[in-house]
KOLGU-735084 format. One line per field, with one value per residue (C-alpha): z, x, y; residue number from 0. Coordinates in steps of 0.25 Angstrom, whole numbers, plus 5000, padded with zeros to 4 digits. Layout:
% KOLGU-735084
zz = Z;...
xx = X;...
yy = Y;...
num = NUM;...
% end
This chain:
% KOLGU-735084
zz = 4845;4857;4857;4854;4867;4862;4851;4847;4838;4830;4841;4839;4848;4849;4856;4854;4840;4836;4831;4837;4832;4823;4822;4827;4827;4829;4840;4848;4848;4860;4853;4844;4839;4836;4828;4830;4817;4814;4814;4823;4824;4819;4833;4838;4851;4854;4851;4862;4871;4869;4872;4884;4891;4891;4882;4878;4862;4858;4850;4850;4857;4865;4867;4876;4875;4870;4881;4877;4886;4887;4895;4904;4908;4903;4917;4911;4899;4907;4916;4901;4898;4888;4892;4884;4882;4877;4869;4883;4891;4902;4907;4918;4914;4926;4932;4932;4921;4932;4938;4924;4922;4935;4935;4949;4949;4954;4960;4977;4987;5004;5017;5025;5020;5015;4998;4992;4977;4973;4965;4962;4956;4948;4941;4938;4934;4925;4918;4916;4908;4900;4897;4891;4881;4875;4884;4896;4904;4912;4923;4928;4937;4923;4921;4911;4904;4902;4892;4875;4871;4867;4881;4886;4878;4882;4897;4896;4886;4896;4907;4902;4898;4913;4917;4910;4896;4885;4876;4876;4867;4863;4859;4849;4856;4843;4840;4847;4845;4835;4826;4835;4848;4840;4835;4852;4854;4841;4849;4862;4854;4849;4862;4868;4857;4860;4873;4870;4872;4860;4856;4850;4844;4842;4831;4820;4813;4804;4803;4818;4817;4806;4812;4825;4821;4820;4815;4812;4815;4806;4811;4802;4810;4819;4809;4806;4793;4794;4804;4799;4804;4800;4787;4782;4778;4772;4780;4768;4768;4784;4782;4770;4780;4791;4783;4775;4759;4757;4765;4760;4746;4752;4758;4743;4737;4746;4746;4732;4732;4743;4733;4723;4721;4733;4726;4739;4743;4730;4731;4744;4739;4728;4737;4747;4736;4730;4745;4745;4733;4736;4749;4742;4733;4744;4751;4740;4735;4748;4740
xx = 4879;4886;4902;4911;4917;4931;4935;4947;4949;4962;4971;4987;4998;5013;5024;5035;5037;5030;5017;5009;4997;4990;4976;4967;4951;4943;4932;4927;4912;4905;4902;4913;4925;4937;4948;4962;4972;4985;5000;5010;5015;5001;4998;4988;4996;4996;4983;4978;4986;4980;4965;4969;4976;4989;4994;4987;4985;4994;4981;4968;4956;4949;4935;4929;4914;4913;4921;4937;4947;4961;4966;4977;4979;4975;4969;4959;4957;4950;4942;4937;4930;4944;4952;4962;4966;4981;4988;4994;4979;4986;4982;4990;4991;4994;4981;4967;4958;4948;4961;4965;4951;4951;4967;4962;4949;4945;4930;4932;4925;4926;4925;4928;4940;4945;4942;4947;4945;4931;4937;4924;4917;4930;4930;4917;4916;4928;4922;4908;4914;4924;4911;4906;4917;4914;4925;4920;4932;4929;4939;4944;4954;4962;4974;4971;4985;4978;4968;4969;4974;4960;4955;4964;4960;4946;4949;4954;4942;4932;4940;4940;4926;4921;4931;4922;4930;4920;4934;4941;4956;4961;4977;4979;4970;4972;4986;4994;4981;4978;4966;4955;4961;4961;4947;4943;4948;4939;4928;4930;4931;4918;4913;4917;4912;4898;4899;4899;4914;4922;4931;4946;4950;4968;4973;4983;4972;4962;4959;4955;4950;4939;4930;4928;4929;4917;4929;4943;4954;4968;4981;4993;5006;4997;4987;4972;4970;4956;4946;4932;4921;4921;4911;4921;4930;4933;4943;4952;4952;4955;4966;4973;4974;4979;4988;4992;4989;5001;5012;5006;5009;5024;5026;5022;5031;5043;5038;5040;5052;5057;5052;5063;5069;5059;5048;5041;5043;5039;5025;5022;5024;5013;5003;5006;5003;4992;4984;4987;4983;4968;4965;4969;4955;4947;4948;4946;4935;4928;4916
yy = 5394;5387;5391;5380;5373;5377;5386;5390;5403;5407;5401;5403;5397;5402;5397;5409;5408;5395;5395;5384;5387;5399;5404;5390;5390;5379;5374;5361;5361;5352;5338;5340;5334;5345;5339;5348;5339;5341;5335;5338;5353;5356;5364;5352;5352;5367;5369;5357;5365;5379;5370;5363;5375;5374;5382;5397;5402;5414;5418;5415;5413;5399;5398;5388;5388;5402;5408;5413;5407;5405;5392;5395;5379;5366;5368;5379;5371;5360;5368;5374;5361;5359;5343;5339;5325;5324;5312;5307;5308;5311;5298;5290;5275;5269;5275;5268;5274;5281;5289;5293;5299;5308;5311;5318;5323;5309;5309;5306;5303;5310;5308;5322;5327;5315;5313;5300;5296;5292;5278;5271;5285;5290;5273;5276;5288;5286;5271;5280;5291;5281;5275;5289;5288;5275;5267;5257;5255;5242;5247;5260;5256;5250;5259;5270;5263;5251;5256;5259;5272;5276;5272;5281;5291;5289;5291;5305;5309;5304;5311;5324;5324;5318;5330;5341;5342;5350;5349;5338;5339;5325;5325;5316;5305;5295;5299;5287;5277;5266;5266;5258;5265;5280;5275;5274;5288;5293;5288;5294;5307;5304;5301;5315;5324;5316;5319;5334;5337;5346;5337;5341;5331;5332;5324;5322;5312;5315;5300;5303;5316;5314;5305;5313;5327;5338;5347;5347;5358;5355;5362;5361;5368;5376;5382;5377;5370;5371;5369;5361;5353;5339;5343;5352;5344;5330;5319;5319;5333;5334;5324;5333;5345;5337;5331;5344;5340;5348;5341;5328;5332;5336;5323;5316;5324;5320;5305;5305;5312;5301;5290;5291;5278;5272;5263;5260;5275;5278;5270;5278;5290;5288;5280;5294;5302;5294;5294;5310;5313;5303;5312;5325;5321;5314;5329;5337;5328;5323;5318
num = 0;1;2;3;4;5;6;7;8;9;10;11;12;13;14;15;16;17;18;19;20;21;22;23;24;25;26;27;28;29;30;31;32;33;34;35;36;37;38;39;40;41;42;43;44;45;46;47;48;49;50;51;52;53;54;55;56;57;58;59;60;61;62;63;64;65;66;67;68;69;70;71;72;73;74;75;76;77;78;79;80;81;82;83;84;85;86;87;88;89;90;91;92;93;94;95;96;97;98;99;100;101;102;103;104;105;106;107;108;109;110;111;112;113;114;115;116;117;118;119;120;121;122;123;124;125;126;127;128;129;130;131;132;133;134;135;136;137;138;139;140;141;142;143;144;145;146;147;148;149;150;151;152;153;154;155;156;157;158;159;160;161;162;163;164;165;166;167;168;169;170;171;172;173;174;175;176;177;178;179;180;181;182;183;184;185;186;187;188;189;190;191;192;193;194;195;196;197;198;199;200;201;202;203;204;205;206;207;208;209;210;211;212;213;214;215;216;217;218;219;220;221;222;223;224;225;226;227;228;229;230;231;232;233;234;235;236;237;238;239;240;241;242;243;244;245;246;247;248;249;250;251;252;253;254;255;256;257;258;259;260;261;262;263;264;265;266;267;268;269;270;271;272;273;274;275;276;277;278;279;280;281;282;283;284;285;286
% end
């Protein structure tokens, strides 16, 4: 059986006394989408750090194809087939879209000891692997500022997988996008789980999440929730753990309390309660 490309087993992060993280498996498999959910504090962040390098686990063992490591840089992390694409893409808008592409590992050309860059083979080379990603950018030299949100994003996916990536992390990728634009980036997901890359996918979504996972790790405050593949579990059932069935039924109960006196409150408190209480028996009774 071939070894997953990444795999993480019981991983645990502290920083002094704060617990980051505690006792996190899971695994990204080539062709496959990875889907890391949860709010904010849930861990998302320390755990892309541990991945991409820049941070190490307190405990735990990192497996990239089958072989232990333990990243001492983001720079290790790359050289490991491992790219990571964060919300800012680490794009510079004032630049053309093929400078954005290379950020300097530009193709050149020579003459004795004098090397220039290779402009005509970088644009091309840069309009042909957008293409691969679904995106036909009619000119390279636009500034990377001038294009969608999920345009953007498509540049630094494209990049990384030019640049070798077998892993690629996306941050967030949909978090500060509309619906049409988020539904670009879901696309280019798609495209790079086709093209054989493992895929972790970060995101405080399900609504995102669901259509492009093959499996779906939930973190609430720095522990898993459950880790499944997509037949293992329902959407309503993935929305509950993300959202935390629990603390839904908390917020009801203080909405209600609130409402006292408050009609208008009061009617959306019971519509609040009404929705909860509908996906509570859409997940227990998927069918």
């Amino acid at each position: 059986m071939t070894a997953p490309l990444l795999e993480m087993k019981n991983i645990s992060k502290r920083y002094g006394n704060i617990i980051a993280l505690t006792d996190i498996t899971t695994y990204v498999n080539s062709g496959e989408v990875t889907c890391i959910l949860g709010d904010n504090g849930a861990g998302k962040s320390s755990l892309i750090k541990i991945l991409a390098g820049a941070h190490q686990q307190s405990e735990g063992r990192l497996f990239v194809e089958g072989e232990e490591v333990m990243f001492d840089s983001p720079r290790d992390a790359l050289e490991r087939g491992i790219a990571t694409v964060y919300q800012d893409l680490a794009v510079v808008p004032l630049m053309s879209v093929w400078r954005n592409f290379f950020l300097g590992s530009e193709p050149t050309k020579s003459f004795g000891p004098i090397r220039w860059i290779d402009t005509e083979a970088a644009s091309r080379i840069a309009k042909e692997e957008m293409a691969k990603m679904g995106i036909d950018i009619r000119d390279t030299e636009q500034a990377v500022g001038t294009l969608s949100g999920g345009e953007r994003q498509s540049v630094a996916i494209a990049r990384a997988a030019y640049f070798g990536a077998k892993v690629l992390i996306l941050d967030e990728p949909t978090s500060a996008l509309g619906v049409r634009q988020s539904g670009v980036v879901l696309r280019y997901i798609i495209e790079a789980k086709h093209r054989g890359l493992g895929v972790i996918f970060i995101t405080h979504n399900p609504n995102h999440a669901w259509p492009v996972g093959d499996r779906f790790l939930i973190l609430n405050r720095g522990r898993s929730m459950g880790d499944f593949k997509k037949d293992e579990i329902t959407r309503d059932e993935l929305i509950m753990m993300m959202a935390g069935g629990a603390e839904l039924e908390e917020l009801t109960k203080e909405l209600e309390s609130a409402s006292a006196g408050d009609e208008k409150l009061a009617d959306m408190a019971e519509e609040f309660a009404e929705e909860l209480e509908e996906l509570e028996e859409r997940a227990e009774h998927p069918d």
